[in-house]
VEXMI-788264 format. One record per residue (C-alpha): residue number from 1; z negated, x, y negated. Coordinates in steps of 0.02 Angstrom, whole numbers, plus 50000, padded with zeros to 5 digits. Example, Ala and Ser with C-alpha at 12.3 -4.5 7.8 and 13.67 -1.06 7.14 Angstrom:
% VEXMI-788264
+-----+-------+-------+-------+
! num !     z !     x !     y !
+-----+-------+-------+-------+
!   1 ! 49610 ! 50615 ! 50225 !
!   2 ! 49643 ! 50684 ! 50053 !
+-----+-------+-------+-------+
END
This chain:
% VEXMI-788264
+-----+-------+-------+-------+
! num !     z !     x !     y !
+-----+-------+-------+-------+
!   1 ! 50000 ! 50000 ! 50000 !
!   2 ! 50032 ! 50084 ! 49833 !
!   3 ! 50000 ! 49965 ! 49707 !
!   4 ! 49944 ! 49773 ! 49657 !
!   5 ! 50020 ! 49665 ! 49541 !
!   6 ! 49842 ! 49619 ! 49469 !
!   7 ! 49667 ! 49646 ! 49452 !
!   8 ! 49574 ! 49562 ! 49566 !
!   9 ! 49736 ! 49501 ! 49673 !
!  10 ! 49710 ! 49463 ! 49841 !
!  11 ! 49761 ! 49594 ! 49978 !
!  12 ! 49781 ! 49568 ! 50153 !
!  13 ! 49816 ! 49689 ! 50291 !
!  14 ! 49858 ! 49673 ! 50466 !
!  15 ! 49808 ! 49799 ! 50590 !
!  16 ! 49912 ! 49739 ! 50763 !
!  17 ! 49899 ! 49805 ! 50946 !
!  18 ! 49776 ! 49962 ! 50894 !
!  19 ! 49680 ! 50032 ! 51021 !
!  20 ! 49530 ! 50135 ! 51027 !
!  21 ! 49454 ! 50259 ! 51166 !
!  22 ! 49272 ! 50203 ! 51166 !
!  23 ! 49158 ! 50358 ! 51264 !
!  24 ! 48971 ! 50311 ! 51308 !
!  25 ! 48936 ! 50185 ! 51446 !
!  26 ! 48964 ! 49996 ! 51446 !
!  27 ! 48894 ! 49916 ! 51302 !
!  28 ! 48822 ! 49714 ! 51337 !
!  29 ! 48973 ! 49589 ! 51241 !
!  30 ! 48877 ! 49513 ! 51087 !
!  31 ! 48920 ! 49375 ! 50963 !
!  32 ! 48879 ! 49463 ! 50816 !
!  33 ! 48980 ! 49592 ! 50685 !
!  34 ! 48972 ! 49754 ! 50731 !
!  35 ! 48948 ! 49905 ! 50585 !
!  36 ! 49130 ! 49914 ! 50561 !
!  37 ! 49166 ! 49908 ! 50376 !
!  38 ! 49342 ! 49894 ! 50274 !
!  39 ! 49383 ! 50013 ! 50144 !
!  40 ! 49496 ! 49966 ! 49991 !
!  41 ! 49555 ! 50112 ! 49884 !
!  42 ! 49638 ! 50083 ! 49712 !
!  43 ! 49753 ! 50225 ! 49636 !
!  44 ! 49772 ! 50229 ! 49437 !
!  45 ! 49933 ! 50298 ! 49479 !
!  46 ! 50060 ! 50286 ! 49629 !
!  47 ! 50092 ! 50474 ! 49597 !
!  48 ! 49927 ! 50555 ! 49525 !
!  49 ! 49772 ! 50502 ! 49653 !
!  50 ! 49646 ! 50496 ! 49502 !
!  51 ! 49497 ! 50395 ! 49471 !
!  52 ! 49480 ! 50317 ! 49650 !
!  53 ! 49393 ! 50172 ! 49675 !
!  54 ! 49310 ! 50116 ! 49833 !
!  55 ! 49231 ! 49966 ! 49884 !
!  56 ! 49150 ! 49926 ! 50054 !
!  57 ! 49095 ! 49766 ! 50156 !
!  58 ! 49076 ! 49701 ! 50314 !
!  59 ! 49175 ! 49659 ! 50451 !
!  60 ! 49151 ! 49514 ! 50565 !
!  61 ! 49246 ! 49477 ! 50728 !
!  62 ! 49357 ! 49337 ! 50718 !
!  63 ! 49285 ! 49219 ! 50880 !
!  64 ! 49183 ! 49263 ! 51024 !
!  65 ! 49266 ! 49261 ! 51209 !
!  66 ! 49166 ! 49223 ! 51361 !
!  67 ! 49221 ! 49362 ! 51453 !
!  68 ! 49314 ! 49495 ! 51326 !
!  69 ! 49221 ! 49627 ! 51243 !
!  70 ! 49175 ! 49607 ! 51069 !
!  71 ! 49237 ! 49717 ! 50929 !
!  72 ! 49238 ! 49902 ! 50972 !
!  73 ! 49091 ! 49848 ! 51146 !
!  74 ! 49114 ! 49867 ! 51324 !
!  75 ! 49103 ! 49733 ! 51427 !
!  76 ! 48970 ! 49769 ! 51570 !
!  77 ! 49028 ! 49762 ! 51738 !
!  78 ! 48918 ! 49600 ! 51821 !
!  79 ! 48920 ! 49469 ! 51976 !
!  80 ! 49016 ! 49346 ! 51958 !
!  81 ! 48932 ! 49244 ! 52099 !
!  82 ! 48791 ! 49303 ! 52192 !
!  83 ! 48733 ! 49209 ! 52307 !
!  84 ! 48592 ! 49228 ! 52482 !
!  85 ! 48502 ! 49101 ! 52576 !
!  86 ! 48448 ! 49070 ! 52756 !
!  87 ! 48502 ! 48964 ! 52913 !
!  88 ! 48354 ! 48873 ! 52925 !
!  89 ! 48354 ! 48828 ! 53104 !
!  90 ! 48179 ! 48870 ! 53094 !
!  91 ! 48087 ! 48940 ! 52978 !
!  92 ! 47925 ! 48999 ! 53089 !
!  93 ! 47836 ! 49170 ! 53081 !
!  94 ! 47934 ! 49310 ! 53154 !
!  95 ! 48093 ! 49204 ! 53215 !
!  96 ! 48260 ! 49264 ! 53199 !
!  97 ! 48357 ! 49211 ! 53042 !
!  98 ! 48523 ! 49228 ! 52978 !
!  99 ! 48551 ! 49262 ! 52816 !
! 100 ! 48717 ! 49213 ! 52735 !
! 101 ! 48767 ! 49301 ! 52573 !
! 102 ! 48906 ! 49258 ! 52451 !
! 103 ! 48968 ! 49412 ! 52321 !
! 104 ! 49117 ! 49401 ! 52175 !
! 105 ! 49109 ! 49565 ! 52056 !
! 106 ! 49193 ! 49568 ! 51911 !
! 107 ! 49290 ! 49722 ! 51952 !
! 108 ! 49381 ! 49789 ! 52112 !
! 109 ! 49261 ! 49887 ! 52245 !
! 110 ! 49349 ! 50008 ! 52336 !
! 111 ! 49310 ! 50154 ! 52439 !
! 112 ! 49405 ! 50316 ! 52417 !
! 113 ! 49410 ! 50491 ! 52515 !
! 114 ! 49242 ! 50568 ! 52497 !
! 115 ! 49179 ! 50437 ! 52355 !
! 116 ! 49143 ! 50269 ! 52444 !
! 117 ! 49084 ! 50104 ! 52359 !
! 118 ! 48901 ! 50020 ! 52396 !
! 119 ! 48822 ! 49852 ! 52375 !
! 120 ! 48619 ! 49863 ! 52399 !
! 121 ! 48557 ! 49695 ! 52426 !
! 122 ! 48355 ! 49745 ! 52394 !
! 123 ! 48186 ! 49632 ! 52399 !
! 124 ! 48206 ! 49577 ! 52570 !
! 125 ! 48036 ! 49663 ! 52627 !
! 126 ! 47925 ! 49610 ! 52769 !
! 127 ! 48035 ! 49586 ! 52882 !
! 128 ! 47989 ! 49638 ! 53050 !
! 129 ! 48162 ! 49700 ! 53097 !
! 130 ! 48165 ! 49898 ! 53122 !
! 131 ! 48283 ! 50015 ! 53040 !
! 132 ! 48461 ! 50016 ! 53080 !
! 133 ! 48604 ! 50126 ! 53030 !
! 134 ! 48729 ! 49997 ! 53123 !
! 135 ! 48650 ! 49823 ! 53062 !
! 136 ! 48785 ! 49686 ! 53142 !
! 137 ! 48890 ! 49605 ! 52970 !
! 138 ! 48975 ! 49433 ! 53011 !
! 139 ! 49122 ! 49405 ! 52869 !
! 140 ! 49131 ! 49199 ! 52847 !
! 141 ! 49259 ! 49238 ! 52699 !
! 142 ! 49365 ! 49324 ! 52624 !
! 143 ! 49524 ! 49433 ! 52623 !
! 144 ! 49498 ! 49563 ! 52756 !
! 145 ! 49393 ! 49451 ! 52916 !
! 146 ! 49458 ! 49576 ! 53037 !
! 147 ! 49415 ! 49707 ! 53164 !
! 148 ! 49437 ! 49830 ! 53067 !
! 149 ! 49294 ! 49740 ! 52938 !
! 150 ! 49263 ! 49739 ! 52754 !
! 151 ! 49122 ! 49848 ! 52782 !
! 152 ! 49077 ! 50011 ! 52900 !
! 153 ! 48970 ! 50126 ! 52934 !
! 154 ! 48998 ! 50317 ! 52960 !
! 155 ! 48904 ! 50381 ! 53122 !
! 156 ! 48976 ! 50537 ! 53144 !
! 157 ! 49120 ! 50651 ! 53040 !
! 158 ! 49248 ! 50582 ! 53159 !
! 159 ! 49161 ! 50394 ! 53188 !
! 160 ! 49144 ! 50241 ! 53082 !
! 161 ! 49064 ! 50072 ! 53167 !
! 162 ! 49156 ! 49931 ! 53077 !
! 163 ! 49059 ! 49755 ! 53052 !
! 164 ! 48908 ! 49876 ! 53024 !
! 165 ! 48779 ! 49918 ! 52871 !
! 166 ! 48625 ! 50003 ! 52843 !
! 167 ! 48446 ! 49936 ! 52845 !
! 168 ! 48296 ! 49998 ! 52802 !
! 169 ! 48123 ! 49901 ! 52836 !
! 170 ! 48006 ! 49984 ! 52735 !
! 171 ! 48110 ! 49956 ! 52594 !
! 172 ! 48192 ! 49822 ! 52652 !
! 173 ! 48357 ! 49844 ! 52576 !
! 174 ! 48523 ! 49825 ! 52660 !
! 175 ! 48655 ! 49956 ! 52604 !
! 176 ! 48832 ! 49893 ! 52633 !
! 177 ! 48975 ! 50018 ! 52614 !
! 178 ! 49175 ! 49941 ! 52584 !
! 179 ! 49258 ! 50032 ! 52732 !
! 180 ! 49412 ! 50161 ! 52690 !
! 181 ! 49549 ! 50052 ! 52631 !
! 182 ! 49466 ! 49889 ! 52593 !
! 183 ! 49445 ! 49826 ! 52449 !
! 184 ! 49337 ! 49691 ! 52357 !
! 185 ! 49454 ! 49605 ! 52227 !
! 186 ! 49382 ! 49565 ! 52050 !
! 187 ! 49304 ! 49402 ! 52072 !
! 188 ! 49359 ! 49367 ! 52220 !
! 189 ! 49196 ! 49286 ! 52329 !
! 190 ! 49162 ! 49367 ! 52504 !
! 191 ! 49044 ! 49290 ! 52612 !
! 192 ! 48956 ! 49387 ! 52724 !
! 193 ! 48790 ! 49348 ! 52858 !
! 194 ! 48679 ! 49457 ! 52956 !
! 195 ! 48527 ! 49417 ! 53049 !
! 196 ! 48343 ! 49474 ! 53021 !
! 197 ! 48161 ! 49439 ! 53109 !
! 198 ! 48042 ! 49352 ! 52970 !
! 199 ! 47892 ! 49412 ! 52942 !
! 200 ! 47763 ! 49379 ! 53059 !
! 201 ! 47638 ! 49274 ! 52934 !
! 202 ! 47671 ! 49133 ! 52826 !
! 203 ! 47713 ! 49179 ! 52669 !
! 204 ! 47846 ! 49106 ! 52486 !
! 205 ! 47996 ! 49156 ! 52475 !
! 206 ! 48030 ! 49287 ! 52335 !
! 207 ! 48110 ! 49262 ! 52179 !
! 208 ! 48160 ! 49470 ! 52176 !
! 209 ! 48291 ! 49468 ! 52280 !
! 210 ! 48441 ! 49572 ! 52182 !
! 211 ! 48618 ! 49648 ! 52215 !
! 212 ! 48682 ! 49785 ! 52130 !
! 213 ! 48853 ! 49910 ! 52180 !
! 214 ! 48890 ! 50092 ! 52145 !
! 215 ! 49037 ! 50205 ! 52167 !
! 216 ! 48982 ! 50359 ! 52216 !
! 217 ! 48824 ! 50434 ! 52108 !
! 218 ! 48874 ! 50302 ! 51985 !
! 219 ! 48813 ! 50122 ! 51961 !
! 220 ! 48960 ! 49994 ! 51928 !
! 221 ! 48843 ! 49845 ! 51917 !
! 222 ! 48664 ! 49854 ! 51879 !
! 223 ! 48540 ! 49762 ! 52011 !
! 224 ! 48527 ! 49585 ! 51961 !
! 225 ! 48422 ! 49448 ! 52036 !
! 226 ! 48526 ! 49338 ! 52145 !
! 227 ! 48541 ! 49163 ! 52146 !
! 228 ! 48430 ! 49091 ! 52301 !
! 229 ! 48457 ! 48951 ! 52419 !
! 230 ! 48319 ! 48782 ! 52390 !
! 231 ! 48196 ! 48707 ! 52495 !
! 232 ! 48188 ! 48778 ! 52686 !
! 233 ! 48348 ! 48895 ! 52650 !
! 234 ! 48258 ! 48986 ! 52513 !
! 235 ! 48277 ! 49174 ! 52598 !
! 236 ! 48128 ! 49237 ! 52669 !
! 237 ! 48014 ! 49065 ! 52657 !
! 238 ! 47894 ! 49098 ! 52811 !
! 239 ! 47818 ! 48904 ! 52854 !
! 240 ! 47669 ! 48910 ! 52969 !
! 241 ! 47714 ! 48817 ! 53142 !
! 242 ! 47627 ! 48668 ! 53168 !
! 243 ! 47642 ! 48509 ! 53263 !
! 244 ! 47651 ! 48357 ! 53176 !
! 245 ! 47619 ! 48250 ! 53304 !
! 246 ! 47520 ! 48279 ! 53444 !
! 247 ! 47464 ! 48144 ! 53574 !
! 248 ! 47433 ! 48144 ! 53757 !
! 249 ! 47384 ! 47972 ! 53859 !
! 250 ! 47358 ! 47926 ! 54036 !
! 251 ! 47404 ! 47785 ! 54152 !
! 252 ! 47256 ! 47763 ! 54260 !
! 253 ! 47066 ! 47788 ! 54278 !
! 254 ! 47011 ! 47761 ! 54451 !
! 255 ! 46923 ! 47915 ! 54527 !
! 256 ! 47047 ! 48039 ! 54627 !
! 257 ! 47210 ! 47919 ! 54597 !
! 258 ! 47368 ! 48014 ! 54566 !
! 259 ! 47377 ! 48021 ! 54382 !
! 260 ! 47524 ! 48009 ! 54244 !
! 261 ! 47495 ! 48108 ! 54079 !
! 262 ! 47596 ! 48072 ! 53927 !
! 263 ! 47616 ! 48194 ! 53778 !
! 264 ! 47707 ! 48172 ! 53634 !
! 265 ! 47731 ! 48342 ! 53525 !
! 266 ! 47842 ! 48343 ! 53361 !
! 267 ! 47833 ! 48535 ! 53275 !
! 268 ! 47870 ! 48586 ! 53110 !
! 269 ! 47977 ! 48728 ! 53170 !
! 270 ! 48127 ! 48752 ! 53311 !
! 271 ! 48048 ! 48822 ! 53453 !
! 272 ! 48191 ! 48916 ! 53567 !
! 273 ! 48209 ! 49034 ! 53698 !
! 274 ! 48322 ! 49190 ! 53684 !
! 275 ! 48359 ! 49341 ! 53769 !
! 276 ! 48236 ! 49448 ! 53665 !
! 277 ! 48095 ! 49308 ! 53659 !
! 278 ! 48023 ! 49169 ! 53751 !
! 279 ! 47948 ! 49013 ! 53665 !
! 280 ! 47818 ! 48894 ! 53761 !
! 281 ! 47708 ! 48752 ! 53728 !
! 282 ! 47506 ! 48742 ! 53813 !
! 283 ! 47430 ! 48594 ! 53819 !
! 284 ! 47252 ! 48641 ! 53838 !
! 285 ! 47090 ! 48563 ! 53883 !
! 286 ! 47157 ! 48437 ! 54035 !
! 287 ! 46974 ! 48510 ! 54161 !
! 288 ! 46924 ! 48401 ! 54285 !
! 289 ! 47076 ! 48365 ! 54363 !
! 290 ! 47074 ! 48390 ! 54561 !
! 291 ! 47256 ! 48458 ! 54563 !
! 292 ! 47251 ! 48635 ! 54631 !
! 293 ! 47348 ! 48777 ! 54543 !
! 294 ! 47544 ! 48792 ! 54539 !
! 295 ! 47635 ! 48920 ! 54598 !
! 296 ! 47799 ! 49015 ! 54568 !
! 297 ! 47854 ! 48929 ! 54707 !
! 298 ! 47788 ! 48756 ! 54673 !
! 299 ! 47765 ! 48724 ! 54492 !
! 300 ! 47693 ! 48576 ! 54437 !
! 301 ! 47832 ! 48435 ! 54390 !
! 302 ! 47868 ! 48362 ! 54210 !
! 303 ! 47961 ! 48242 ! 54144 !
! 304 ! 48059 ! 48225 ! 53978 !
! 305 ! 48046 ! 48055 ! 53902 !
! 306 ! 48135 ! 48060 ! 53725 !
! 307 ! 48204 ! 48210 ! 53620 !
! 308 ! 48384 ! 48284 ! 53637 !
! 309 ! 48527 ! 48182 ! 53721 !
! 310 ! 48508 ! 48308 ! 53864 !
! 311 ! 48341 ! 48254 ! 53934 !
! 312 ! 48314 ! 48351 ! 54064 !
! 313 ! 48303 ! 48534 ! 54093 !
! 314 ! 48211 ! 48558 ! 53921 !
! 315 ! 48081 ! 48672 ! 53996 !
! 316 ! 48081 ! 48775 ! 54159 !
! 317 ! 47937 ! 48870 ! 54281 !
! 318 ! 47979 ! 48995 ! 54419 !
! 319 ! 48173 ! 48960 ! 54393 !
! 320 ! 48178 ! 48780 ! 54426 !
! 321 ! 48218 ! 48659 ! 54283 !
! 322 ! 48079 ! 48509 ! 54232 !
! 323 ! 47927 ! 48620 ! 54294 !
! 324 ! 47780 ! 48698 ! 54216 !
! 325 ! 47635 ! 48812 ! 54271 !
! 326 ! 47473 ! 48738 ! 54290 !
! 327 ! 47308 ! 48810 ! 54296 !
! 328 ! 47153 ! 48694 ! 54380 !
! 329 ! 46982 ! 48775 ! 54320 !
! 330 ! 47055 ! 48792 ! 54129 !
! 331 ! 47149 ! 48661 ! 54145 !
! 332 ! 47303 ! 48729 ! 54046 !
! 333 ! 47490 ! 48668 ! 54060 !
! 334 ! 47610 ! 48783 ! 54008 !
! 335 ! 47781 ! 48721 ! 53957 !
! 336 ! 47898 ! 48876 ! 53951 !
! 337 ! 48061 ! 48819 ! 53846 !
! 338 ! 48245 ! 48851 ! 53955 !
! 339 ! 48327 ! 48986 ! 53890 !
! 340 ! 48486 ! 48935 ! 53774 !
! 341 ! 48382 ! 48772 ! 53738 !
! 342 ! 48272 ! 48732 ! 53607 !
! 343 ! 48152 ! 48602 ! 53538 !
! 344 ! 48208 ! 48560 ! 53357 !
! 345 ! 48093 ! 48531 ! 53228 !
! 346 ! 48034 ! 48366 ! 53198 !
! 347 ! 48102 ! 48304 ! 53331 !
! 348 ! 48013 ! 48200 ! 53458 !
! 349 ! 47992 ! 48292 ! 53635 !
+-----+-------+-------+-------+
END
């Protein structure tokens, strides 16, 4: 610009398509004007730059964008979802849970040679799962649900285990790395589960539970507090197991007549038997009785009167179905759930 017509006369300049290289790290977006000020020089004389004047003022951005960078900022890498909460089957002390996670960054997450990309999911203490450098991942979403997996783990120099990431108990943290030539796509939600033991007491679930990724040494996204499932699928809720209902009955009360008991048990919690653990039910307190002890070979016989469709075969003694172990002088029933069955909570059995 090298002159005005008048005094006073309003000038306006357009600055189009310029582009700064901002150093530093990211810098939260903010709705406010920045320290950027405009500078307005008047020459006495187009040829002679004499008697320069100078006035300064304030700059403020024009707008502010939900997701662009304000004037001269950074936006900070963040989650776009983050997501965890539990299967809740059953939410007893020390049963096995799944946990089901759902992550969208807002930038890609790739792994390269020798600099590999990391999501720690942290807050998940108690647990009484061990530590594991090849914790099972099941992907329920997302671009790559394949063999090869979205995540691995590296075992040896030569050997990844795909499907695989880290966990440590003390900590409880679970460290999942994007396997070589995967890649997490800028908000682009992956859903992801992997199973746990709950801690062996009752206890709330935590509000603490966070996600944050790095690339390398560097952090990409800083750890932020995910957002939790509600009610029984609140990760890490631990509800004491208790029953209900609980009421036993008989048919007859003659001395030494052959006797029908009736119980009716309705728990709080799903009680299951796996291959790593056994669930069963005592009814306690039943002395008296004349019946002599069962054995292996001749367990005592029960029947099931209401619950799941399939009534019988819920509970099993000495390998044969609709049978439990009773013992005369403490006169104890035990009720040892079939393994792949389970009694559901709140329901009738």
């Amino acid at each position: 610009v090298t002159s005005a017509e008048a005094s006073g006369a309003e000038l306006l300049v357009s600055l189009e398509a310029a582009s700064f290289a901002l150093g530093g790290g990211p810098i939260p977006p903010v709705c406010s004007a920045r320290d950027v000020s405009a500078y307005v020089a008047a020459f006495a004389s187009p040829v002679a730059a004499t008697a320069l004047l100078t006035s300064v003022s304030k700059m403020s951005p024009v707008g502010c964008f939900s997701q662009a960078a304000q004037l001269l900022g950074v936006q900070a890498h963040y989650w776009a979802v983050k997501k965890i909460g539990q299967e809740a089957t059953t939410n007893a002390p020390g049963a096995d849970m799944t946990f089901t996670v759902t992550l969208a960054p807002s930038m890609d997450l790739a792994s390269s040679t020798g600099t590999v990309s990391t999501i720690t999911i942290s807050g998940l203490t108690g647990t009484e799962t061990s530590d594991s450098s090849t914790l099972p991942i099941t992907l329920k979403s997302g671009a790559h649900m394949s063999s090869t997996g979205m995540f691995s783990q590296t075992v040896s120099s030569t050997s990844n285990v795909a499907n695989t990431a880290e966990w440590k108990q003390t900590l409880g943290t679970l460290i999942l790395t994007v396997a070589s030539g995967r890649q997490m796509a800028a908000f682009t939600p992956v859903t992801f589960s992997f199973a746990l033991k709950l801690p062996n007491a009752a206890a709330a679930a935590p509000t603490t539970i966070s996600a944050s990724a790095s690339f390398g040494t560097s952090v990409l996204v800083d750890k932020a507090v995910m957002d939790r499932g509600s009610d029984s699928s609140a990760p890490m809720l631990v509800v004491a197991a208790v029953f209900t209902t609980a009421h036993i009955g008989h048919k007859v009360t003659g001395p030494g007549q052959q006797n029908t008991i009736t119980a009716t048990i309705v728990s709080n919690t799903l009680h299951q038997t796996t291959s790593s653990s056994t669930s069963s039910i005592t009814i306690a307190g039943l002395v008296g009785s004349t019946t002599s002890d069962s054995s292996t070979q001749n367990p005592i016989a029960v029947t099931q009167l209401a619950g799941p469709s399939t009534l019988s075969g819920l509970f099993t003694e000495g390998g044969v179905a609709d049978r439990a172990k009773w013992t005369k002088e403490t006169g104890k029933l035990v009720l040892t759930v079939t393994s792949g069955r389970s009694m559901v909570a709140g329901e009738e059995d």
